[in-house]
C-alpha positions, -999 to +999 in steps of 0.1 A: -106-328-143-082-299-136-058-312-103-042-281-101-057-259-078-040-229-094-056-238-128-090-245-113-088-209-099-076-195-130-102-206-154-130-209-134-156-177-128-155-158-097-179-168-069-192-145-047-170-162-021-139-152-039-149-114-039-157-111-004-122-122+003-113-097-025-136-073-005-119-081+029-079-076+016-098-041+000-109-034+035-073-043+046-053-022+029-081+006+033-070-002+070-034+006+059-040+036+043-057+051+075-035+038+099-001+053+072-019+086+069-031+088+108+000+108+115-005+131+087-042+141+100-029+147+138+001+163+127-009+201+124-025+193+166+014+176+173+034+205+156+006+227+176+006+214+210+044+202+211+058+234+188+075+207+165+092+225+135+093+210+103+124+193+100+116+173+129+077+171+123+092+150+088+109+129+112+076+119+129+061+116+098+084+091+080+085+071+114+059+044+103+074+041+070+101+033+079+089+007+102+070-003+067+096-008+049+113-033+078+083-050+081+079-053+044+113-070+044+111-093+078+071-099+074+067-105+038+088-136+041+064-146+071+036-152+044+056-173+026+069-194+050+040-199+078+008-189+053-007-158+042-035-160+071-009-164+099+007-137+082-020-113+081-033-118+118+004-112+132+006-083+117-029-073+129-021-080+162+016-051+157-005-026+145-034-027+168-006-025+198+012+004+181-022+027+174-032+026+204+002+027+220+007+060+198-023+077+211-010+075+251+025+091+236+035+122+256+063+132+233+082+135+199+101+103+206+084+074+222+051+089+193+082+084+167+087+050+184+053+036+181+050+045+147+071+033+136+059-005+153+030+002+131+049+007+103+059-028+110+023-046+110+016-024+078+045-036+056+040-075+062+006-069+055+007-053+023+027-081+010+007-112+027-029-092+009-014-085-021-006-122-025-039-132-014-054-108-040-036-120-065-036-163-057-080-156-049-092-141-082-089-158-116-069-149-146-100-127-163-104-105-126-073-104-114-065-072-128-098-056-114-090-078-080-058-062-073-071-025-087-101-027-062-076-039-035-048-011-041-076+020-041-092+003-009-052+022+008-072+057-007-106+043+005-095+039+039-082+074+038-106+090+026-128+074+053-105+083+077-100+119+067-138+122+069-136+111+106-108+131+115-120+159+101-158+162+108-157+146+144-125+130+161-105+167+156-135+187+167-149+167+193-115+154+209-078+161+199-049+145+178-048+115+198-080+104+192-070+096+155-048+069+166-072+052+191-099+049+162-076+034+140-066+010+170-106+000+178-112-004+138-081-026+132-094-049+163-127-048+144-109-066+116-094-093+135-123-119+135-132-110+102-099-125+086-103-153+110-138-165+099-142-156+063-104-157+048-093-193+037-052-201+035-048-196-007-046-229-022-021-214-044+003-212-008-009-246+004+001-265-032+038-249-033+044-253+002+027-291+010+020-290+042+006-318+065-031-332+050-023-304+020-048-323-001-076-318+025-067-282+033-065-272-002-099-289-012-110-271+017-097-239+007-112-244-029-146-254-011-148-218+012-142-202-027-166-223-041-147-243-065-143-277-078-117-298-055-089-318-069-084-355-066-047-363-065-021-332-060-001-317-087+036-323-094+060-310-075+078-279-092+114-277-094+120-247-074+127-240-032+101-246-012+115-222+011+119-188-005+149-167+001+158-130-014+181-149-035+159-171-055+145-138-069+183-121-075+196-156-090+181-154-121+191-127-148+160-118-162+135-118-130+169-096-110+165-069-138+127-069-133+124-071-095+153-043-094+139-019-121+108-025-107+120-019-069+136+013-077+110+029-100+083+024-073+109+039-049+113+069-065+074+075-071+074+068-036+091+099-028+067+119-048+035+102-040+044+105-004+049+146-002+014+151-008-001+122+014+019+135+041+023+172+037-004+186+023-023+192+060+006+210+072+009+233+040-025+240+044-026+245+082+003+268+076-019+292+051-038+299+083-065+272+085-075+253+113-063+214+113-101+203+110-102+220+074-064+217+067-071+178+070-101+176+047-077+185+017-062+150+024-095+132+023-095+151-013-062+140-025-078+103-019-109+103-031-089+117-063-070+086-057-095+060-053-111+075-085-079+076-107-072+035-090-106+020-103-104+037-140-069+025-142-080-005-131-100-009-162-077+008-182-050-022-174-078-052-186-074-031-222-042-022-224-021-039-196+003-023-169+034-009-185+023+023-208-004+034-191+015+039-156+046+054-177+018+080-187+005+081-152+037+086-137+042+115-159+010+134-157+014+127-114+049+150-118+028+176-135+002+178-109+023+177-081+043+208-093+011+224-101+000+216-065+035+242-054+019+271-074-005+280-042-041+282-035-062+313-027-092+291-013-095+257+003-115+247-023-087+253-047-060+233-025-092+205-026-090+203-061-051+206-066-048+176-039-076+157-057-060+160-091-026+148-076-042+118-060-061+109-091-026+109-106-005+092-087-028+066-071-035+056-102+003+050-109+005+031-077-019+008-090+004+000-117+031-010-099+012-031-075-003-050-108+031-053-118+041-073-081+015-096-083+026-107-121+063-106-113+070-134-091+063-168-087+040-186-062+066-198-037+081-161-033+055-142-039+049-125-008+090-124-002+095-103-040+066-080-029+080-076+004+113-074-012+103-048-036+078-027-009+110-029+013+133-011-010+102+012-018+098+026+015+132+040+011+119+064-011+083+064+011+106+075+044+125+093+031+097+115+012+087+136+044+124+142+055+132+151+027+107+179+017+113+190+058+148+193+046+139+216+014+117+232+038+144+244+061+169+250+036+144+273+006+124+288+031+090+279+040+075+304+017+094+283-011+062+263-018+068+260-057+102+250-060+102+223-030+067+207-047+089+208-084+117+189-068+096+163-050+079+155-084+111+146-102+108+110-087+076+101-104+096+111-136+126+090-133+102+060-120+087+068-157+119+064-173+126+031-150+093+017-164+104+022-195+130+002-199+114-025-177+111-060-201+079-066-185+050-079-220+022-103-216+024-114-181-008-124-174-001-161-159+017-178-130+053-178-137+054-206-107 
């Protein structure tokens, strides 16, 4: 009899249990990717009602990921330290303050405020449900697991487009975007509460008080065998710090290459997610059908996640997002050649989500294998903090091109914002990342 917990997981099939938590950190981050791209559907009604230009409008934009990156940082560590649950709620708790707190805004700043509190509950919670993704499936599903969870961020935009576009922007105005996302996130409170068990995974590194009751608790809400005695004690910090994941030579060059390639991809993937309404809006189309090109560029996405997805159980993470990465560049150029239609920006947003998403996913995959148990949470956080550099700075930037090319310059501003996806490729490819399907913990 197995008295590892993380072995038991591992080998054992899937219960149902275990994908309903999958289901509920897919919900999660389809959470995130509303609340992220919330902005981006109100911002054509702000640049309207305020008269913000575009310089400043990419300030607004890049408010909550900033905030994301922070919280990726300060947060991540939160789920490594206190528990992924704790983690999760807290950061439930930030955003659902900073929503609603963004729809009373009656300016630039304190909207650029809020958001950017968001952005805090966002980035802790990416790395607290990617962990649980990760430590909740077994090694067969864990590349589907953490697909499904990454295209839930598309999902939850796409969803959200859809209700920004066909009711809460024709029936109300920009602020009612941010109050939905506030109600839904409150929604999803209870849920985690009731149905999401602390990973035994967490609970076996960290050995808390009663840990052999709590895990064998956790391991009976997924349905599993428990575990008589507790493993040995690894010999590693039970405590996690940035520095156990820089220490070592060959995990620094993979948590840095992989930290600056998803940076730069960040730069690219982000023009689109948070540009493309304005763009549109600026041909001369109302916000309710400038924003449905959006909820395009993500259901391309959550398309291109899932059949990467099962493109990485055949031929693992690193080649196929190096090929991702690079057909993402070409579609995001192609998206600066200009549309006569709105169904032709629809398709030239849905192509660059397919593409780029589907590169995401990669990187995320990538995460999950990378670091050990005991600092899992802090080297995603780690890595999602130095990522939202790139994610931030992806709407000033293009402002910036913007204001300096003209706004008329739609080609060659879209051509420079795909570069990043291209050096990401050539960061991936030098990445010493093989077979690393298994707990390095």
């Amino acid at each position: 009899m197995a008295t590892d917990p993380r072995i038991i997981i591992d080998d054992n099939p899937m219960s149902v249990r275990q994908w309903i938590v999958v289901a509920l950190m897919v919900a999660l981050n389809a959470l995130d990717g509303f609340d992220v791209l919330s902005s981006a559907f109100a911002a054509p009604g702000i640049s309207r009602e305020w008269g913000v230009p575009r310089d400043a409008l990419g300030i607004v934009l890049s408010a909550e990921l900033v905030g994301m990156g922070f919280g990726s940082l300060l947060l991540g560590t939160v789920a490594d330290r206190l528990g992924r649950k704790p983690a999760m709620l807290f950061c439930l708790v930030i955003m659902v303050a900073g929503m609603y707190l963004a729809s009373t805004a009656g300016g630039v700043t304190p909207l650029t405020a809020w958001r950017f509190i968001t952005g805090l509950g966002i980035g802790g919670m990416l790395a607290a449900i990617n962990a649980v993704t990760a430590e909740t499936s077994n090694r067969r599903g864990r590349s589907l697991a953490m697909a499904l969870m990454v295209i839930g961020y598309p999902l939850g935009a796409v969803i959200g487009g859809f209700a920004s576009s066909q009711w809460l922007l024709v029936a109300f105005d920009w602020r009612a975007v941010f109050l939905f996302g506030a109600i839904v996130t409150a929604g999803l409170i209870p849920l985690v509460l009731l149905l999401v068990p602390e990973t035994p995974a967490f609970l076996v590194v960290v050995r808390p008080a009663r840990a052999l009751a709590r895990i064998n608790r956790s391991l009976a809400v997924l349905r599993q065998p428990g575990i008589e005695t507790m493993p040995p004690v690894a010999d590693q910090a039970s405590k996690p710090k940035i520095t156990d994941i820089l220490s070592k030579p060959d995990l620094r060059k993979v948590t840095l290459l992989l930290a600056f390639g998803y940076m730069f991809h960040t730069i690219t993937f982000y023009y689109i997610l948070k540009w493309s309404p304005q763009i549109v809006a600026d041909f001369g189309y109302p916000p309710a059908q400038a924003a449905t090109v959006l909820t395009w560029a993500n259901v391309g996405g959550a398309l291109g996640g899932t059949l990467f997805g099962f493109l990485m159980m055949k031929w693992d993470i690193k080649w196929p997002t190096i090929v991702l990465l690079l057909l993402g560049s070409v579609a995001v150029t192609a998206f600066g050649l200009g549309r006569e239609t709105l169904e032709g920006w629809r398709v030239a947003t849905f192509m660059t989500g397919f593409t780029t998403n589907a590169a995401i996913v990669g990187f995320y995959s990538a995460f999950a294998r990378g670091f050990p148990v005991h600092a899992r949470a802090t080297g995603t956080g780690l890595v999602l903090g130095i990522g939202r550099i790139g994610a931030a700075g992806s709407p000033i930037l293009a402002g910036l091109l913007f204001s300096w090319l003209g706004d008329d310059q739609l080609l060659a501003v879209s051509a420079v914002m795909a570069i990043g996806s291209v050096i990401a490729a050539l960061l991936l490819l030098i990445l010493p990342f093989g077979d690393t399907d298994r707990d390095p913990a």
